[in-house]
C-alpha positions as CSV (number, residue, x, y, z in Angstrom):
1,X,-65.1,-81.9,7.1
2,X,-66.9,-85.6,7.3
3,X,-68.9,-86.7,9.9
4,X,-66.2,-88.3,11.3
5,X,-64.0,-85.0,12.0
6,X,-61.7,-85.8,8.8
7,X,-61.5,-83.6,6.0
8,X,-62.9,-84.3,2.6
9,X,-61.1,-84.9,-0.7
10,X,-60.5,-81.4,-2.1
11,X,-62.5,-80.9,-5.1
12,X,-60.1,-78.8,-7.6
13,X,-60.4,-77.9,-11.5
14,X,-57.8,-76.9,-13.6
15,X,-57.6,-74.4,-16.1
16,X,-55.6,-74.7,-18.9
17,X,-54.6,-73.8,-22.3
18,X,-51.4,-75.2,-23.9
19,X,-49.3,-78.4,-23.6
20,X,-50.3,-78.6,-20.0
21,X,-47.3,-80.0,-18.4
22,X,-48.2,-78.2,-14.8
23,X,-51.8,-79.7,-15.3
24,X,-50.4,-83.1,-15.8
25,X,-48.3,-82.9,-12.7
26,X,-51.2,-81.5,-10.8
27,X,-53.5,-84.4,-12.0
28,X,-50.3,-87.4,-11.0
29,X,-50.2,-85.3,-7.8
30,X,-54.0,-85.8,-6.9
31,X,-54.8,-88.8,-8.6
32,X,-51.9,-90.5,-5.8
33,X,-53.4,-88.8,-3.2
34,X,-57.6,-89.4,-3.4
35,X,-58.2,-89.2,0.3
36,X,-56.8,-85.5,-0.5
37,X,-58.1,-84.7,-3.5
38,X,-60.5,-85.0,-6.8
39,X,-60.3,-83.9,-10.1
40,X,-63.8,-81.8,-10.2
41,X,-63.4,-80.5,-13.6
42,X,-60.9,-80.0,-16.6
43,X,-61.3,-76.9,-18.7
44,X,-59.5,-75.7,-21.8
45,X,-59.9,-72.8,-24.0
46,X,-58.4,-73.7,-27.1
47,X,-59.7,-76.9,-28.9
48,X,-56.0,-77.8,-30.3
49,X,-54.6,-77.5,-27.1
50,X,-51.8,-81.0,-26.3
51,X,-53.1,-81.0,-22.8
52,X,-56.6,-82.2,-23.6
53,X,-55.3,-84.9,-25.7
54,X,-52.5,-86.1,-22.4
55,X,-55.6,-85.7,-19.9
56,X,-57.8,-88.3,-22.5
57,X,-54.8,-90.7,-21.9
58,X,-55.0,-90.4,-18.5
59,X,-58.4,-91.6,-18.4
60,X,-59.6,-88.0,-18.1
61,X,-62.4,-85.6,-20.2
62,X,-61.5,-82.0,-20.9
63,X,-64.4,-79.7,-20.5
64,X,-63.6,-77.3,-24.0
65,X,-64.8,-74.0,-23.4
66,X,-63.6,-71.9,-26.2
67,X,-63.4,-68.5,-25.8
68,X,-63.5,-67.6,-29.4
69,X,-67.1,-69.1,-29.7
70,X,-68.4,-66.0,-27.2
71,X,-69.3,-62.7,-28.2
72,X,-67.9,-61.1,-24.5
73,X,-65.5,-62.1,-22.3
74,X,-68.5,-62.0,-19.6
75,X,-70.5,-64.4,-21.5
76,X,-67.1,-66.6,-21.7
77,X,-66.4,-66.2,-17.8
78,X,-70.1,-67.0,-17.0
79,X,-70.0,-70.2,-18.9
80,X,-66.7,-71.5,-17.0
81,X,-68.2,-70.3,-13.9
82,X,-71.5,-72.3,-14.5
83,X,-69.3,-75.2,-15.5
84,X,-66.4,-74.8,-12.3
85,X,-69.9,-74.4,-10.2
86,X,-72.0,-77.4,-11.4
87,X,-68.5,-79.6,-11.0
88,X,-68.2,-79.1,-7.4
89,X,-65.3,-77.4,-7.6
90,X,-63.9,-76.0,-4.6
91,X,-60.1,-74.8,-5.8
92,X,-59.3,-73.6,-8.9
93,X,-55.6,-74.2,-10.2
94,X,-54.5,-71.9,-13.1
95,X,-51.9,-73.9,-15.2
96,X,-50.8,-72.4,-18.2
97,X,-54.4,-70.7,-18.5
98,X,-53.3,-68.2,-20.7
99,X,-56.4,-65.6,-20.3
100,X,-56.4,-62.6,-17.7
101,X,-60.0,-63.2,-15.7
102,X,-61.8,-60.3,-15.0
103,X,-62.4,-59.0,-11.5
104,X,-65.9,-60.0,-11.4
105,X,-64.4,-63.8,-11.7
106,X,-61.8,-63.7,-9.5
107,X,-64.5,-61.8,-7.0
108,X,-67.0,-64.7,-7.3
109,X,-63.9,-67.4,-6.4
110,X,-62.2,-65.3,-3.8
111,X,-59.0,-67.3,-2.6
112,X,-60.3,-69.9,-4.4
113,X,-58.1,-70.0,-7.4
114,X,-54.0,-70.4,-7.6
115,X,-51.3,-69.8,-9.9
116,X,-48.0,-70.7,-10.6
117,X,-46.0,-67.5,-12.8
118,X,-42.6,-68.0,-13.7
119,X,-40.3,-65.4,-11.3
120,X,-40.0,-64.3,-7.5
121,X,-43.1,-62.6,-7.3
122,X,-43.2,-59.3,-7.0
123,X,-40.3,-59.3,-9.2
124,X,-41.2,-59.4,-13.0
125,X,-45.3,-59.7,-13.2
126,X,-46.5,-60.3,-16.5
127,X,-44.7,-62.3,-19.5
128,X,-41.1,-62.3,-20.6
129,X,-39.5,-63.2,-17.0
130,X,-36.6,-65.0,-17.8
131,X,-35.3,-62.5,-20.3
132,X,-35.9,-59.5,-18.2
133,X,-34.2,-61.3,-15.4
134,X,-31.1,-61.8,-17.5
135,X,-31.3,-58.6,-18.9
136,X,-31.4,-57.2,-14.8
137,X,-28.4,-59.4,-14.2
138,X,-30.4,-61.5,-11.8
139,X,-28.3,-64.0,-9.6
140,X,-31.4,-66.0,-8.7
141,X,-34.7,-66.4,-10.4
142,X,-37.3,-68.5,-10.5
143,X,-41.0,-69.3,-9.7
144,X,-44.1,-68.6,-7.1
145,X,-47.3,-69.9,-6.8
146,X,-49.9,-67.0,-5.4
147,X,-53.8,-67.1,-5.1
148,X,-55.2,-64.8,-7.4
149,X,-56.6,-61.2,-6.9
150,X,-57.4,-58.9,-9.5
151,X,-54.3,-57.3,-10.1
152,X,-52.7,-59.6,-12.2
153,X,-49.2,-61.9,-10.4
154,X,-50.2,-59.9,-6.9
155,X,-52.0,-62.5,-4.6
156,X,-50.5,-63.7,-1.6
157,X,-47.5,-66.0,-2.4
158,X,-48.1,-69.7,-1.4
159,X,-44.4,-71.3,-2.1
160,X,-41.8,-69.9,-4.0
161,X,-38.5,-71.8,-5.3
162,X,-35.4,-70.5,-6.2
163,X,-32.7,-71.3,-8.7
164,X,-29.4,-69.6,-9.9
165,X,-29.1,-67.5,-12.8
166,X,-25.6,-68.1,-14.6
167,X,-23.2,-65.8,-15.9
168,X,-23.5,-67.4,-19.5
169,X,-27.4,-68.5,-19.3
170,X,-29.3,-68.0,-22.3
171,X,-33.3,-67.3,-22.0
172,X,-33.5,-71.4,-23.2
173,X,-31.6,-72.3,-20.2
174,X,-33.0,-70.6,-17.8
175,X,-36.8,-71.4,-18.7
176,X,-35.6,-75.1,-18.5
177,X,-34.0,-74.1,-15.1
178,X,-37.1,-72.7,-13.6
179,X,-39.4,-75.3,-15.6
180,X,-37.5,-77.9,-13.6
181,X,-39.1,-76.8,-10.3
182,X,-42.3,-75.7,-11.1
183,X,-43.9,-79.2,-11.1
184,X,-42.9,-79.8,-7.5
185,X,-43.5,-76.4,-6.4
186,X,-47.6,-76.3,-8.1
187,X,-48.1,-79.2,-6.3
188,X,-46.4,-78.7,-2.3
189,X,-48.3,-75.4,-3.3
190,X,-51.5,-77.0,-3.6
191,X,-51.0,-78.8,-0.8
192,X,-50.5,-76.0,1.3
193,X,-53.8,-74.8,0.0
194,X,-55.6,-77.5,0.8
195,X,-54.2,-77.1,4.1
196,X,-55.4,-73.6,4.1
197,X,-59.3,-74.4,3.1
């Protein structure tokens, strides 16, 4: 809170590691909303990643920390944690961060960090959602965002969003389907977070 009783921007960092299409709509998201939010801190793990090169044309710097370059995944952990810390960061959104943190991370950022996984949680944790859901004969699928605990896509669920799954859907189609939503749901997610703080 301010002085004056409001409450102060949210300081988030995002972690990412591929094209970064959720960290792009999570950055629009904030940057239209500065009395809500800053962008504390941009991190990516891999140095060809296409996200870094969208945030730079945003106006943006991506913080590369490259896990390849450390000899232990604690060494790796403690550097983004010194970095997330020395940023300010109070949230931490998870967007295509594609590295399992240890429970010593999550433990030092308790209900601090949020992810968006692509199914209704606790159906289909871990990878290959959409093809398990066809393979299940799903009639709805879709996507949840959850704070993060050390058991990997078991937080508590912050939003979810549901769409239909279709007789002759193939994987590509229904990944497109659930892609659709997932921008809007990260970011009334987040808000809800920020809500939460």
């Amino acid at each position: 809170m301010t002085r004056d009783g409001t409450q102060a921007p949210l300081r988030v960092s995002i972690l990412f590691s591929g094209r970064g299409s959720n960290m792009l709509a999570l950055l629009d998201h904030m940057i239209a909303r500065p009395e809500n939010y800053a962008v504390a801190s941009l991190i990516c793990n891999r140095p060809n990643a296409g996200g870094m090169q969208a945030a730079q044309e945003r106006g943006l710097t991506t913080k590369l920390i490259d896990h390849s370059g450390y000899e232990t995944k604690a060494a790796f952990e403690a550097a983004m944690h010194d970095h997330l810390t020395s940023a300010g960061t109070d949230l931490i959104c998870l967007a295509g961060f594609m590295r399992i943190l240890s429970a010593e991370f999550v433990a030092q950022w308790d209900h601090r960090i949020i992810n968006i996984h692509p199914s209704l949680l606790p159906l289909y944790k871990g990878l290959d959602t959409h093809r398990r859901a066809l393979e299940d004969g799903a009639s709805k699928h879709g996507c949840s965002v959850h704070y993060v605990v050390p058991e990997m896509d078991a937080g508590p669920v912050i939003l979810q969003t549901e769409v239909p799954v279709f007789a002759d859907d193939s994987e590509d189609d229904l990944a497109a389907r659930v892609l659709a939503v997932e921008h809007p749901t990260y970011c009334a997610a987040l808000d809800r977070a920020r809500d939460d703080f």
